[in-house]
C-alpha positions in Angstrom: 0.0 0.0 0.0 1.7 3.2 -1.0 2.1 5.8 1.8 0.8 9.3 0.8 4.3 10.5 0.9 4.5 8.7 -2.1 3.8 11.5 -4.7 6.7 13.1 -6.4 8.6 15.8 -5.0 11.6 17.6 -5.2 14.3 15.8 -3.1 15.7 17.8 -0.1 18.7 18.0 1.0 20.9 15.9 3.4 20.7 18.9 6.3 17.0 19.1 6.0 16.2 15.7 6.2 18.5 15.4 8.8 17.1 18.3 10.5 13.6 16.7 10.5 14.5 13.1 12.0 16.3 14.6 14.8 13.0 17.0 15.5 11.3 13.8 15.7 13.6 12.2 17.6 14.2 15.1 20.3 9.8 15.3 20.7 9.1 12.0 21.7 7.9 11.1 18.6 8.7 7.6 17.6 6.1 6.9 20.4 3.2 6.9 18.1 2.4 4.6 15.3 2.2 8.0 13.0 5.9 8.9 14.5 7.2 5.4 13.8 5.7 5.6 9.9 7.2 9.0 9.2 10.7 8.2 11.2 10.8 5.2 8.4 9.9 7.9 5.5 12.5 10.1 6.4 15.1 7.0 6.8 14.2 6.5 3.1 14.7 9.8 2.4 17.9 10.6 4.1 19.2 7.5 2.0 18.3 9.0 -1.5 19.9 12.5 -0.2 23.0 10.6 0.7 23.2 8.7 -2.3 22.8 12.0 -3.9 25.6 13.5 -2.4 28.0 11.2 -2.9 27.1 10.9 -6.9 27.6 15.3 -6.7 31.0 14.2 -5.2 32.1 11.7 -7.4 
């Protein structure tokens, strides 16, 4: 089933997303099943950024 951060975006950058997941972190938030689902989002995400900068480095 296809979350509803599915839809296509532009892809943010390594400091945001990591800005976002530590928010999360620091508010208690992997506590609810919403927090858990949007932690695992942002994991996804911070991979693609990281991926990304290492192919702007190479």
């Amino acid at each position: 089933m296809p979350s509803s951060s599915a839809s296509p975006r532009a892809a943010r950058s390594l400091s945001a997303v990591n800005e976002e997941i530590r928010a999360l972190l620091s508010a208690g938030g992997l506590v609810s099943t919403e927090g858990r689902c949007r932690y695992e989002e942002l994991l996804v995400e911070w991979a693609a950024a990281v991926r990304g900068d290492v192919t702007e480095a190479a």
